[in-house]
C-alpha positions as CSV (number, residue, x, y, z in Angstrom):
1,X,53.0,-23.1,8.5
2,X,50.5,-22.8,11.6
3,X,52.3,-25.2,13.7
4,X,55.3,-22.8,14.2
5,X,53.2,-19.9,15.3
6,X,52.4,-19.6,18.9
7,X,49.3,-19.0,20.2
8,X,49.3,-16.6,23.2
9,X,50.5,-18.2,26.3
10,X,51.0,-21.7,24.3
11,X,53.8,-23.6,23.1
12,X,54.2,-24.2,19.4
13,X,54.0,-28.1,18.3
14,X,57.7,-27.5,17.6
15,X,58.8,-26.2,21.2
16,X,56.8,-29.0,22.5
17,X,58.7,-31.6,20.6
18,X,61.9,-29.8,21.2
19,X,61.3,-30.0,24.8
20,X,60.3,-33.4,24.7
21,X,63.8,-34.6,23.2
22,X,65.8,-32.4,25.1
23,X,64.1,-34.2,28.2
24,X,64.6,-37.2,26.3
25,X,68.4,-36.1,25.7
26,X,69.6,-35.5,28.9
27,X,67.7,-38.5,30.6
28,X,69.2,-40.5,28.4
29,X,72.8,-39.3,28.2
30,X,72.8,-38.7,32.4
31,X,70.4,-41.7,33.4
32,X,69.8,-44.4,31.2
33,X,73.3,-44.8,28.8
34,X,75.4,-44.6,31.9
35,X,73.0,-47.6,33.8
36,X,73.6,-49.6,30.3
37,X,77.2,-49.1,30.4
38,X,77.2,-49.9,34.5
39,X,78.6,-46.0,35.2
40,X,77.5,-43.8,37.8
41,X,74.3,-41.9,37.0
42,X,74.7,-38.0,36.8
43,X,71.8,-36.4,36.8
44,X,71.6,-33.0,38.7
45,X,68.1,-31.7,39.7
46,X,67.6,-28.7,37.2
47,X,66.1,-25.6,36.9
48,X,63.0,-26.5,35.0
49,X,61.6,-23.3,34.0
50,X,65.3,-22.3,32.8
51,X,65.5,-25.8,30.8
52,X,62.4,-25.4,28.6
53,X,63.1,-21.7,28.4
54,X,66.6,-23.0,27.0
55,X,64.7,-26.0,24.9
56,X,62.3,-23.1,23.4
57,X,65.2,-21.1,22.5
58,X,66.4,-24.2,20.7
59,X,63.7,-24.9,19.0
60,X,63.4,-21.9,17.6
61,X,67.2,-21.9,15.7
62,X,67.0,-25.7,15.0
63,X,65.2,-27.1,11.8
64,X,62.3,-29.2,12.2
65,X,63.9,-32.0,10.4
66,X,66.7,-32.3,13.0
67,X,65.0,-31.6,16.2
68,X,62.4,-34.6,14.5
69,X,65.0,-36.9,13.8
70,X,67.0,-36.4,17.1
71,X,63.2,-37.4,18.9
72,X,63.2,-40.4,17.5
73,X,66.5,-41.5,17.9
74,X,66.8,-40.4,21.5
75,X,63.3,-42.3,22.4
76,X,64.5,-45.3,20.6
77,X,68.2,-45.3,22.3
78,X,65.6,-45.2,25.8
79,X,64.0,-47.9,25.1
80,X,66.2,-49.7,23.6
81,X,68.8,-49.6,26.3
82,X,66.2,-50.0,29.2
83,X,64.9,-53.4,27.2
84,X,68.9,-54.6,27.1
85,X,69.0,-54.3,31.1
86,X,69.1,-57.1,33.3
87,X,66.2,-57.4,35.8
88,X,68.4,-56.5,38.3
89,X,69.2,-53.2,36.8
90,X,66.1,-52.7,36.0
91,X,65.3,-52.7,39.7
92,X,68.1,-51.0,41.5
93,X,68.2,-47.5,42.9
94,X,70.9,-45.9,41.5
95,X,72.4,-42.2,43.1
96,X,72.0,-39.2,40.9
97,X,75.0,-37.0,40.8
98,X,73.4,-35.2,44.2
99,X,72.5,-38.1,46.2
100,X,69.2,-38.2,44.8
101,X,67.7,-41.7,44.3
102,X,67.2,-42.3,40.6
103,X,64.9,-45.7,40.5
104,X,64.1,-46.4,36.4
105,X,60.5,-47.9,37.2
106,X,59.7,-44.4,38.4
107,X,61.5,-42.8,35.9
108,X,59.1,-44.6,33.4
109,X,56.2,-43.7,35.2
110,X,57.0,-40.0,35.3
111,X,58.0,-40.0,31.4
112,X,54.8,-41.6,30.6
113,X,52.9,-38.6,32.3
114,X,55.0,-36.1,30.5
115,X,54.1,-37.8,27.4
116,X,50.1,-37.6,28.0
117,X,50.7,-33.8,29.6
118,X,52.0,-32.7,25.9
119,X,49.6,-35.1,23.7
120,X,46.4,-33.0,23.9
121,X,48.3,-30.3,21.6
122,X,49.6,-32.4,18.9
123,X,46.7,-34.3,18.6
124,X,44.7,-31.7,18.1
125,X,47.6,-30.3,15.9
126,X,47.2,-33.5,14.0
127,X,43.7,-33.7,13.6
128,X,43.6,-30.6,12.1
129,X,45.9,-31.8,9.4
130,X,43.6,-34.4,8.8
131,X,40.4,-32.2,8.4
């Protein structure tokens, strides 16, 4: 299929998801979960380039099917947990794992963009599906 090629100096629709829910993973599993179950927040800034290299790399051994179904149940268990917190959770800086303030309306607003940065691909991806 077309979608798992990859165009010279692009990501193929599956890196892109595969980065996306790795994103999704480790936000959730160092952020968000340990907010909902009052814990201390460990996120640790990263190595971004290494992360997608790594998220790539994953894609690439990982069945579409999985990597899909792991997307969608990481995005739900994000916004399912951040709907379950208090207001006042939902408005407290919490201390990353470095000292780093983690605040979840920012967070949001940040995830959003990432979002729209990747959407121009698999819309197009998807409109060509549809032609």
């Amino acid at each position: 299929m077309n979608h798992f090629k990859k165009k010279e100096g692009k990501w193929t629709i599956k890196s892109i998801v595969s980065h996306m829910m790795l994103w999704d993973r480790y936000f959730y599993k160092e952020a968000i979960e340990k907010i909902a179950l009052k814990q201390t927040v460990t996120l640790k800034q990263m190595d971004f380039e290494e992360f997608n290299r790594k998220a790539i790399e994953y894609g690439n051994r990982t069945e579409t099917s999985e990597i899909v179904n792991k997307a969608i149940t990481y995005r739900h268990k994000i916004m399912n947990d951040i709907r379950g917190l208090s207001e006042e959770q939902l408005h407290q800086t919490y201390l990353e794992a470095e000292g780093n303030v983690f605040y979840i309306p920012q967070y949001l607003k940040d995830f959003i963009w990432h979002d729209q940065h990747h959407m121009e691909p698999l819309k197009k991806y998807l409109a060509n599906l549809e032609a």
